[in-house]
C-alpha positions in Angstrom: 145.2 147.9 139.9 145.9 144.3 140.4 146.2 141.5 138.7 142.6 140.3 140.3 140.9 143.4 139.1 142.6 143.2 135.7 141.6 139.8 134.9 137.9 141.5 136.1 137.8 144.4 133.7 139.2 141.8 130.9 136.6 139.1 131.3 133.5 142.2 131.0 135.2 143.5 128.1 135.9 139.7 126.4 131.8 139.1 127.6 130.9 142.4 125.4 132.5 141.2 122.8 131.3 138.4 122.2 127.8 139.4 122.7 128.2 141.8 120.1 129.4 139.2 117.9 126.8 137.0 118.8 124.5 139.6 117.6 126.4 140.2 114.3 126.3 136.5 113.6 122.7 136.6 114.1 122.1 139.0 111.6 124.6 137.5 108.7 122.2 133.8 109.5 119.3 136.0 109.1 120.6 136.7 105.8 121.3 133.6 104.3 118.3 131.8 105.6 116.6 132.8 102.4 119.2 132.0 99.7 120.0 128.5 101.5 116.3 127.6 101.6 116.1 127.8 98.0 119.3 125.7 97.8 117.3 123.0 100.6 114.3 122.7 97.8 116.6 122.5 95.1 118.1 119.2 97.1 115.0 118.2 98.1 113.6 118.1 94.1 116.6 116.4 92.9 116.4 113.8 95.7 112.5 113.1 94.7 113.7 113.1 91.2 116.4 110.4 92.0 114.3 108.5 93.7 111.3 108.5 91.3 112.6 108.8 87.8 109.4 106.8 86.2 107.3 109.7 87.7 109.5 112.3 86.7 109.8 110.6 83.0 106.0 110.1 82.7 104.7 114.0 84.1 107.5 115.3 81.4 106.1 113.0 79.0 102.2 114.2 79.5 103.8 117.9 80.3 105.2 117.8 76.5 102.1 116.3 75.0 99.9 118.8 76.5 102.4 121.5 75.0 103.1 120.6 72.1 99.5 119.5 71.5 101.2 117.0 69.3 99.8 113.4 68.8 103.5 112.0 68.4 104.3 112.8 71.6 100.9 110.6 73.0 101.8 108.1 70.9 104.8 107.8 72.4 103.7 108.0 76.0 101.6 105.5 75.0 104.3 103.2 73.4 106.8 103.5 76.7 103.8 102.5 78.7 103.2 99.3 76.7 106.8 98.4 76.6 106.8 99.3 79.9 103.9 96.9 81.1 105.5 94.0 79.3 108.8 94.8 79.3 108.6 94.2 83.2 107.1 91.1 83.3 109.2 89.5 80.6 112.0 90.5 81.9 111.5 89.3 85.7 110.7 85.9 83.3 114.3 86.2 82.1 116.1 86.6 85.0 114.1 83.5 86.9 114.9 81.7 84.0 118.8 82.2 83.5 119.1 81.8 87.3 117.0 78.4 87.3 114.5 79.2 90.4 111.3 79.2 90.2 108.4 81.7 90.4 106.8 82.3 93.4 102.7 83.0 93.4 
């Protein structure tokens, strides 16, 4: 056999190979599709939850009041909503104020 011929029978056998492990990888990816789709919405929640805190804050708030079926809790929710509303305001006030421009309309 020659060298031509052995670099021939080497290349089919290298091909095999790696279509085997092409098939093998397929089925470990199958596998872990499941486990790292849970790990995707897990992300994806604590992304939302980043990035909307005051929701997150206010269904925990309502969740717990509904729970408990306690009027402190509604109280509450109802107190951080007030201090909320003019907390805001008063404290955009502030700011304009100790940097000495003016509000816009």
């Amino acid at each position: 056999m020659n060298h031509a011929q052995q670099l021939a029978k080497r290349r089919a056998l290298l091909i095999e190979r790696a279509a085997q492990q092409r098939i093998e990888l397929a089925e470990w990816s199958r596998q872990l599709e499941r486990p790292a789709s849970f790990f995707d919405k897990g992300y994806a929640l604590a992304r939302s939850i980043r990035s909307h805190p005051v929701l997150v804050m206010g269904a925990g708030l309502v969740a717990i009041a509904f729970l408990r079926k306690s009027k402190f809790f509604v109280k509450f929710a109802g107190v951080v909503m007030t201090a909320a509303r003019i907390g805001t305001p008063l404290a955009k006030w502030l700011l304009l104020r100790k940097s000495g421009s003016q509000a816009t309309p």
